[in-house]
C-alpha positions in Angstrom: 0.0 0.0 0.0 2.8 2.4 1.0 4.3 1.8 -2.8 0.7 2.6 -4.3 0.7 5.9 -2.3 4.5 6.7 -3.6 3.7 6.4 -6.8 0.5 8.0 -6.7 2.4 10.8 -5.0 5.0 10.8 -7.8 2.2 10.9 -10.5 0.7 13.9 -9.2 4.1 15.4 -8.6 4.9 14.8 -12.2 0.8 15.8 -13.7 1.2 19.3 -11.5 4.9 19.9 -12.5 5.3 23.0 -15.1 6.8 20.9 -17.7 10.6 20.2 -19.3 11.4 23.8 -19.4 10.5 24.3 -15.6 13.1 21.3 -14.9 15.6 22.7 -17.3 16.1 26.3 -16.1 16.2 24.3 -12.6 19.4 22.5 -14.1 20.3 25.6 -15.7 20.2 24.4 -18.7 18.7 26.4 -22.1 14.7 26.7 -22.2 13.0 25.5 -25.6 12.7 29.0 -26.6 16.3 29.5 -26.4 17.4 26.7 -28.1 15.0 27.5 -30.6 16.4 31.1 -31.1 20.4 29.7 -31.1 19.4 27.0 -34.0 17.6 29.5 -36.3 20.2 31.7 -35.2 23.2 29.2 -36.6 21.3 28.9 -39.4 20.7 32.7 -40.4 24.8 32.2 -40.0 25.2 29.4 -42.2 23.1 30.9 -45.1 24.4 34.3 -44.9 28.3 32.0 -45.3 26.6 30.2 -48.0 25.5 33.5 -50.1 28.8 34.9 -49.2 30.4 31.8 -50.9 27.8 31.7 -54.1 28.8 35.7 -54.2 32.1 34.8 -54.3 32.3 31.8 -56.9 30.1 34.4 -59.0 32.5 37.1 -58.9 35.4 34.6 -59.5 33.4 33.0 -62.4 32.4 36.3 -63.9 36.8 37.7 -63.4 37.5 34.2 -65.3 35.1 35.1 -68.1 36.4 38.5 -68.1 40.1 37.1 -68.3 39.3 34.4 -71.5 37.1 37.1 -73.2 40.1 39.9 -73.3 42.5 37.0 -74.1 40.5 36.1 -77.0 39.7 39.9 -78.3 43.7 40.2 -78.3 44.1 37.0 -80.1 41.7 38.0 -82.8 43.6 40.7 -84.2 40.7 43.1 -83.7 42.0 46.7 -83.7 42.0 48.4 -80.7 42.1 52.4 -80.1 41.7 54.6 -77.4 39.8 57.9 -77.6 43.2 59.7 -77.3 44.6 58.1 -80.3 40.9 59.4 -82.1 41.2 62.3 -81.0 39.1 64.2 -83.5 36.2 61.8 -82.2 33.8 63.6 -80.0 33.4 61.3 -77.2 31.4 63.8 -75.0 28.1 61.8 -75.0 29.3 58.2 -74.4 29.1 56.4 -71.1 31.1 52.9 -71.9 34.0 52.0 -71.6 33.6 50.0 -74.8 32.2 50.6 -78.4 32.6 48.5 -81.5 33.1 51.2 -84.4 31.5 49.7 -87.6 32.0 52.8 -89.7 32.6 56.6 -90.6 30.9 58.2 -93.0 31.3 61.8 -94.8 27.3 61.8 -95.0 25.4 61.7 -92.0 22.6 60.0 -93.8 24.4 57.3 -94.4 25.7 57.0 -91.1 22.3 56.7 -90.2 21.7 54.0 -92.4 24.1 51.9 -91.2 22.5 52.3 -87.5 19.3 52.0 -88.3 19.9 48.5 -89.4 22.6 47.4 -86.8 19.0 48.8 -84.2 17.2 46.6 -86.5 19.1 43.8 -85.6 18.8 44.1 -82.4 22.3 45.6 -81.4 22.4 49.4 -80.0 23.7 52.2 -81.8 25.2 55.5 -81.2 26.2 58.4 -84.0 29.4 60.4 -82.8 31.1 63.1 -84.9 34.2 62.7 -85.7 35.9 65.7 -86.6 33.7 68.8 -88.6 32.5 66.8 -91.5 32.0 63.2 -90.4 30.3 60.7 -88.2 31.4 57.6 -86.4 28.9 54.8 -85.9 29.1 53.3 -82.9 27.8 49.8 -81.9 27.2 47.8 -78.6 28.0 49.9 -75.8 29.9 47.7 -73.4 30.8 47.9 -70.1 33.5 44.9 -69.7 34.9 42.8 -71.7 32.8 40.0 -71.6 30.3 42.0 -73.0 31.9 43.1 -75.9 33.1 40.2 -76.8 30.2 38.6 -77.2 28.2 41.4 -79.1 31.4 41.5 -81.8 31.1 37.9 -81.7 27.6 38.5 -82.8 28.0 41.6 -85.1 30.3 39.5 -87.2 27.2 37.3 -88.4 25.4 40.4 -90.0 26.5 41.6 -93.2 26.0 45.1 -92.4 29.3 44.8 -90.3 32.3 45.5 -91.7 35.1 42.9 -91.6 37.7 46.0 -90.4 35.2 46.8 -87.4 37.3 47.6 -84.2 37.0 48.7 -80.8 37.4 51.9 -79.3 38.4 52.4 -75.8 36.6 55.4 -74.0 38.9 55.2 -71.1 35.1 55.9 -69.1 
């Protein structure tokens, strides 16, 4: 009888009791709540290393690219200038770095021409004046290049490009 009583003292000890959190902050140890705070806490941590290492492979990926694509525009033989070597090129009104010049023409009309059918095709293109009495056509603004690259890439497979196309550096 004294062993029903004990346990039926323990049982009502244990139904009353507070539950595993009351027993735990009397053992000092973490609460639920806190041990649910610290885990989505390491976790927050361990995606924002994650991202940071995705950011990083990108960025190395992207400096790679960069790397093969200049390798490959110096290997091609394309012409390179920069805006101080053109200097009668008005370079006022351009914001990249990078241009692929298909053409200079006496007659702005014609200048136009050419443009309108490089727009056609889907590439962008910019009229500078070169000088008092002509006009450079410029095509695919580019601001690495990775980019340019790939749109002279491109450009080659249109017949309104000229096979003497080259690049001119804005130094922007």
């Amino acid at each position: 009888m004294k062993k029903i009583l004990l346990m039926a003292a323990v049982a009502v000890g244990l139904a009353i009791m507070p539950g595993c959190d009351y027993v735990r902050t009397i053992a000092g140890r973490p609460t639920s709540a806190e041990i649910a705070a610290k885990k989505a806490e390491i976790e927050a941590a361990e995606a924002a290393k994650a991202k940071a290492a995705a950011e990083e492979a990108a960025r190395q990926e992207a400096a790679r690219r960069e790397a093969e694509c200049a390798a490959a525009l110096d290997a091609s033989g394309v012409i390179m200038k920069t805006s101080e070597e053109m200097r009668r090129l008005d370079i006022s009104a351009l914001d990249a770095p990078y241009y692929i010049s298909a053409g200079a023409f006496g007659s702005k009309a014609n200048a136009e021409k050419l443009a309108a059918k490089a727009r056609e095709a889907g590439f962008e293109a910019v009229l500078a004046p070169l000088g008092s009495s002509m006009t450079s056509v410029l095509l695919c603004p580019s601001h690495s290049k990775t980019e340019l690259y790939e749109a002279l890439t491109a450009l080659k497979g249109h017949d309104f490009c000229p096979a003497d196309a080259w690049i001119l550096i804005t130094g922007k």
